[in-house]
Every structure is written in C-alpha cells, then in structure tokens.
C-alpha positions in Angstrom: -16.8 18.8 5.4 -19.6 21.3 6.0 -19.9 21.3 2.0 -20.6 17.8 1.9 -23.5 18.1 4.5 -24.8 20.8 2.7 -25.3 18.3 0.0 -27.8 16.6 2.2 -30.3 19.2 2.6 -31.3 18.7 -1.5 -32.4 15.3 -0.8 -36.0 14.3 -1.5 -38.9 12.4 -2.0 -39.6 8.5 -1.2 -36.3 7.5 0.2 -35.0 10.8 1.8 -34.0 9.3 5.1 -32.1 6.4 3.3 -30.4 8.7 0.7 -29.5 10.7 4.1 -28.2 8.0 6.1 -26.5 6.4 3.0 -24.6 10.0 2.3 -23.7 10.2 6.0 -22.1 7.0 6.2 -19.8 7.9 3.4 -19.2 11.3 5.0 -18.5 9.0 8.2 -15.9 6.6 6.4 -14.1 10.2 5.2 -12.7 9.9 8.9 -11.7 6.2 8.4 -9.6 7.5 5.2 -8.2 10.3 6.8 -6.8 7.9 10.0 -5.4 6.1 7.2 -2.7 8.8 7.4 -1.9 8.9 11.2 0.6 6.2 11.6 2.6 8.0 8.2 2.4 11.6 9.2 3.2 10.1 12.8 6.5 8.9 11.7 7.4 12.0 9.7 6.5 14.0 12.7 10.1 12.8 14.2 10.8 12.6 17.6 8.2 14.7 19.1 6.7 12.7 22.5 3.5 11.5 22.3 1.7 13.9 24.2 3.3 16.7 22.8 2.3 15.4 19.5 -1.6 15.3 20.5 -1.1 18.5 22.0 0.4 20.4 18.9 -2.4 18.5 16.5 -4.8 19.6 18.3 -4.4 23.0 18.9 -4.3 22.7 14.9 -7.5 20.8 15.0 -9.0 23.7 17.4 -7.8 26.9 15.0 -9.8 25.2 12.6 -12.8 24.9 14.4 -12.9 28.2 16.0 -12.3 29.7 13.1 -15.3 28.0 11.0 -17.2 29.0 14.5 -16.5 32.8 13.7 -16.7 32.8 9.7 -20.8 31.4 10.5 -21.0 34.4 12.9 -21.8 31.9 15.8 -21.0 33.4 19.4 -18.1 31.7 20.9 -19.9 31.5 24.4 -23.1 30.6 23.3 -21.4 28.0 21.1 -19.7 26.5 24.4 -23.0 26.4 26.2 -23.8 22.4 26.0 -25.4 20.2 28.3 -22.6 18.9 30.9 -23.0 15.1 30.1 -22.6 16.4 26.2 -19.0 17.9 27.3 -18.4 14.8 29.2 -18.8 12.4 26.8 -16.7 14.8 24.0 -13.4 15.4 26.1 -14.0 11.4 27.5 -14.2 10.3 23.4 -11.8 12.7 22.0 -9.1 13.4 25.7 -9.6 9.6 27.1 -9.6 7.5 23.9 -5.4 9.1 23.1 -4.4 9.1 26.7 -5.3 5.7 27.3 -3.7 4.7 24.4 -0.4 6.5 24.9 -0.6 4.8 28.6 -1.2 1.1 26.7 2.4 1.6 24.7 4.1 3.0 27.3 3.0 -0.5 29.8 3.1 -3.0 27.0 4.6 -4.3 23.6 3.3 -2.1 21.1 1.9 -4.9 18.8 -0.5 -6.6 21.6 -1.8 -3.3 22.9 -2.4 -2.3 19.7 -4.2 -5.4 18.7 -6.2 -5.2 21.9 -7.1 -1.0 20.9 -8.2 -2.4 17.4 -11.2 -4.0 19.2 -13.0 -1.0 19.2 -14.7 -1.4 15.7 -16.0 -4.8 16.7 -17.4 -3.1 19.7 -19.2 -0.2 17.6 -21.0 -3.0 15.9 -21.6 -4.9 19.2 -22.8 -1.7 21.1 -25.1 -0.3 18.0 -27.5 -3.3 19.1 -28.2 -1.2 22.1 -29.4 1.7 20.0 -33.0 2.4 19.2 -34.1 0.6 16.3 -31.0 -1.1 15.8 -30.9 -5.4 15.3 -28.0 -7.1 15.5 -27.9 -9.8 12.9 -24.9 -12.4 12.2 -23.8 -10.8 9.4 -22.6 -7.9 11.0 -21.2 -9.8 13.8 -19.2 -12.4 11.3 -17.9 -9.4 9.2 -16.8 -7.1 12.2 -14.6 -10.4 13.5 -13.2 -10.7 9.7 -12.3 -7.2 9.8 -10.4 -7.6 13.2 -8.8 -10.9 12.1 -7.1 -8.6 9.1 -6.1 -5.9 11.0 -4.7 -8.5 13.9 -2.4 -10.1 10.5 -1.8 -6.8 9.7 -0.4 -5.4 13.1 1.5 -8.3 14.4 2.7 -9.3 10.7 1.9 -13.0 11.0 3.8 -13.7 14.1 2.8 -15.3 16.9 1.2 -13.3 20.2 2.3 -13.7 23.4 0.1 -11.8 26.1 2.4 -12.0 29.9 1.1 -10.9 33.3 3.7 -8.2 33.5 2.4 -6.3 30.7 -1.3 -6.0 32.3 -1.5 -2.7 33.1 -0.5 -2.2 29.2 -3.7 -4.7 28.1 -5.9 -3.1 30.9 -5.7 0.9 29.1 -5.6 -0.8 25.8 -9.2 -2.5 26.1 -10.3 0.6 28.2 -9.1 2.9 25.2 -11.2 0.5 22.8 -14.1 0.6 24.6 -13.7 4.4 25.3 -13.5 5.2 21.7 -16.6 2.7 20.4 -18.9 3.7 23.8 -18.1 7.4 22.7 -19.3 6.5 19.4 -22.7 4.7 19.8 -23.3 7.5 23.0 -23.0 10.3 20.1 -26.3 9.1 18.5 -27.9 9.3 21.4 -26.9 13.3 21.4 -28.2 13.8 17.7 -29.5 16.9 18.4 -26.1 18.4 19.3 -24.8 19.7 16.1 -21.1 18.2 14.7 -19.9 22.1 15.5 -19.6 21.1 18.8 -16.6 18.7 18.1 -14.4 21.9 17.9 -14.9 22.6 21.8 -13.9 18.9 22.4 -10.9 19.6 20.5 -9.8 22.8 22.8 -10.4 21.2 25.9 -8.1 18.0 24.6 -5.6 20.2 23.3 -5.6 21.9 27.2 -5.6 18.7 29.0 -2.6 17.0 26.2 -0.5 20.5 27.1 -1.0 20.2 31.1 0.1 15.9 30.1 3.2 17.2 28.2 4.7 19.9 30.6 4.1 17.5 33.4 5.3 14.0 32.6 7.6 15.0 28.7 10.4 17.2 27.8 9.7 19.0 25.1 11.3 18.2 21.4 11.1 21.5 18.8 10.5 19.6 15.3 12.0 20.7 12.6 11.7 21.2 9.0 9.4 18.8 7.2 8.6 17.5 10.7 6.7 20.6 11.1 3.8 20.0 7.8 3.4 16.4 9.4 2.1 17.9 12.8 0.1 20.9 10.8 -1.7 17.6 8.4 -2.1 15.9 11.3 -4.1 18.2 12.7 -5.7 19.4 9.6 -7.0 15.4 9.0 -7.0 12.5 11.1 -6.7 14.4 14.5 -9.0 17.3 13.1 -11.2 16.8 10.4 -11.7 13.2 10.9 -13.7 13.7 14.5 -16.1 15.9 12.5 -17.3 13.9 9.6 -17.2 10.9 12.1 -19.4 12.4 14.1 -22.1 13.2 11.2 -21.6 9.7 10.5 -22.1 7.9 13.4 -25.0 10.5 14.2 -26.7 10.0 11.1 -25.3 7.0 9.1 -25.6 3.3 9.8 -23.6 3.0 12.6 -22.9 -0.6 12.3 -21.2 -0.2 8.7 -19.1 2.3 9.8 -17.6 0.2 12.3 -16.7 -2.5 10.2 -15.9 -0.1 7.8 -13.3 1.0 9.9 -11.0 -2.2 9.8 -10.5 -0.3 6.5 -7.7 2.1 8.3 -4.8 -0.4 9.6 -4.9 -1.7 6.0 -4.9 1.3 4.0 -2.2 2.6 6.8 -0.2 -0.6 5.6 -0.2 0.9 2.3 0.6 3.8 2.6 3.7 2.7 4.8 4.6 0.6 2.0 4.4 3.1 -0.4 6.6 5.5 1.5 9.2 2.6 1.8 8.5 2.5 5.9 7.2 -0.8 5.1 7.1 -4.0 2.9 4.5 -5.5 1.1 3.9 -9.4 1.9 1.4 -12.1 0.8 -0.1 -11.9 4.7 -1.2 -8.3 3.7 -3.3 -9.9 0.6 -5.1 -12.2 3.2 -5.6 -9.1 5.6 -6.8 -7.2 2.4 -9.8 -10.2 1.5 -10.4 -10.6 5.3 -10.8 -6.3 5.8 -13.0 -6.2 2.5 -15.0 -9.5 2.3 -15.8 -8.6 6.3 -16.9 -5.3 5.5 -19.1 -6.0 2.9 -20.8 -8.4 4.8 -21.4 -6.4 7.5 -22.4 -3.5 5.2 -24.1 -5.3 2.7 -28.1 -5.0 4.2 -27.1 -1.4 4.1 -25.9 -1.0 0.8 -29.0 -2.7 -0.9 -31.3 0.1 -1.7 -34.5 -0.3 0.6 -33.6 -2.6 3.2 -32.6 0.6 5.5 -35.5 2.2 8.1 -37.5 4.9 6.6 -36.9 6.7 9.9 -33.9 7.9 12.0 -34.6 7.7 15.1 -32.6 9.5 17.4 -33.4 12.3 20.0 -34.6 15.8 19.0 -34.1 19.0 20.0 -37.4 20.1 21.3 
C-alpha cells in the first residue's frame, strides 16, 4: 500500500490534483477487491464464532501496522497521540460497523439483514453531498440504486423478501451498521490531515474490544489446519489492508465513485464462491453483473472523463 502512495508524490503539472484523486480512488477500490475475499476466506476459516474471528484478524491486522509503525522509526506513543474525536470516529468505523453487524445476524435472517447492511454504499454517495465541494447529481444517485438493486439479486438469489416484526431488533443494527460504516466514511475526509497510519491504532483498539466480546458472550473454537491461513489472509486483506487503502481513498479520491464502486464486492464475492464450488452460477447473477457495472459507471463516469474533476481537494489541513 504505502508503495502505491508513494507513486503519488511524482505527479505533476496541470492536472496534479485530478491525476491524485484519480490514483487514490483506484488505491480506494483496492479495499473493495480485497472484501471481495471476506465471505470465502470466512467460510474456510471453519467454525470459529464470529467475534473470535474479528478478534484473531485483527490482531493480524494490528502486527501489521505496528510493525510498518516501527520499520518508519515512528514513536509508538507519539503515533497514538490523535485528537479524541479522530479515535472516536476510528474504533466507531472499524469496532461498531462488525459488532453491529454480528448483532443484525444473530436477531434476523441472514439474507434481509444483509440486504439492509448493503445500504451503506448508497449512503456514501448520499452523505458525500454533505462534503465541501461535493454536488450531488442524478447520475450518481441512479447508479448507486443500480448497484444496490444487484447486490439485493445477488444476496437473496431472486427470491422473494419478507421483512416480520419479530426480527426488528435484527433490521434496527443492520441499518445502524450501514450507516455506521458510510458516516465513518464521508467523516474520514473531513480528518484529511490525519495520516492513513493512524488506521493501525483503530485496528488494536478493535482487536481489544472483539477479545473482551469473545471471552464474554463465545466459547472459544481452536481452528485447525488450513483454517488457520484463512484467519492470517483475513487479516492480512479485507480486515487489514483493505481499511488502509480505503482510507487514502475516501480521503483523497472521489468519494462518490468509490461508493458505487463498492456494489462491486457482493458480486465479485459471488464469484469467487462459485469458483470455489461454495456456490452456483445462475442467469440472475448476469442481471446482478449489468446492474453492479452499468450502475457504477454511471455513477463514476463524470469522474472518469479527464477534466471534469475540481482542480482542488478541499479538505482540512494540518496547520
């Protein structure tokens, strides 16, 4: 990761800010690519409980971090000394966004609460509008509800969807876990002057708070051969990596683009699922694919036509 950003210091001339935010958007889908993997290297992690699961990855996640934090000879204190509302809105992103989620399966069927946490790209590109310099066109809006139709096909496989009052609790922390995840999002930009290095404390502090959530309410499972490299590339990716470059990218990239970009993930998931025989492929996943695709390069096609982006990224500085 911290080769690609290096990449971004040789740019340029004219158009420096949109090469810049154009790089940082791809280094911002990166994290879409790598949750791609989560629901694969979830099922070969085996029986390990949920929390347990977050726990282990990210502990993973947090080796990783500290040790980038030593090899740039950064103090490990000093490193840790970020405004409070900064550390607030990292272990409410990274801690809230998984327990709520894990609380939403637990209190309803797993297909409508995951259809209702699958809101949160919708809300990135509803939120963004909020931003500084941000406009909200119909294009955007039109291809972030494509994108959610085709991962809704994809997650409930055509069939119908029944929402019942006894399952609320279950819709309730699944719409609070979307809108924790895309508020933690659009809030990042807002704290542009807090370098992406600060993701690794966020990840310590979740891996604390998952371990306290396991001992107390899970009995503990020891995995066991391959089940072992699943939990290690879990944290090593989509519950380490990933929060890094999607950081960068929703710091410096279009924001907006990214979100629809990430209706990408359920579908690529699908695939990989399929590939790994854990799944079938089906003509509903070829609608889902034109719906995912066509929506996100509506959303994202302003964006990706040289030009049409600000010459200036406005977000806070460090002063």
């Amino acid at each position: 990761m911290f080769i690609l950003i290096k990449v971004l210091k040789g740019d340029k001339g004219e158009n420096v800010s949109y090469k810049t935010r154009f790089r940082a958007t791809l280094i911002g889908f990166t994290a879409v690519l790598m949750w791609a993997t989560l629901a694969l290297l979830t099922k070969l992690s085996g029986s390990v409980p949920p929390f347990q699961l977050m726990a282990m990855s990210f502990t993973v996640a947090s080796s990783i971090g500290l040790a980038l934090w030593i090899k740039k000879g950064n103090n490990f204190l000093c490193a840790l000394k970020l405004p409070k509302k900064v550390w607030g809105l990292g272990i409410f992103g990274l801690f809230g966004y998984h327990c709520f989620y894990f609380i939403a399966l637990k209190n309803a069927p797993a297909v409508e609460a995951s259809l209702i946490a699958y809101l949160w790209p919708l809300f990135i590109v509803l939120f963004s509008a909020l931003l500084p310099n941000e406009k909200l066109r119909w294009f955007h809006i039109v291809g972030a509800i494509s994108g959610f139709l085709g991962a809704g096909l994809l997650v409930t496989a055509g069939s119908s969807v029944t929402f019942e009052a006894q399952y609320s609790l279950g819709y309730l922390t699944a719409l609070i876990c979307a809108l924790t995840w895309s508020s933690y999002s659009v809030l990042s930009r807002c704290f542009g002057f807090v370098s992406t290095d600060a993701v690794a404390g966020f990840c310590v502090v979740t891996a604390i708070l998952a371990w306290l959530c396991h001992w107390l309410f899970e009995p503990t499972v020891i995995p066991v051969g391959k089940e072992w490299l699943a939990i290690v590339c879990l944290g090593l990716a989509p519950v380490g990596l990933a929060f890094f470059t999607w950081d960068y990218g929703v710091k410096n990239g279009n924001i907006k683009a990214l979100g629809s970009l990430s209706y990408a993930a359920p579908l690529l998931s699908t695939l990989l699922l399929i590939a790994f025989g854990f799944s079938e492929a089906s003509w509903k996943l070829g609608v889902a694919c034109l719906l995912i695709v066509g929506g996100a390069i509506l959303a994202a096609g302003d964006f990706l036509k040289k030009g049409t982006e600000s010459n200036i990224l406005d977000r806070p500085r460090k002063k």
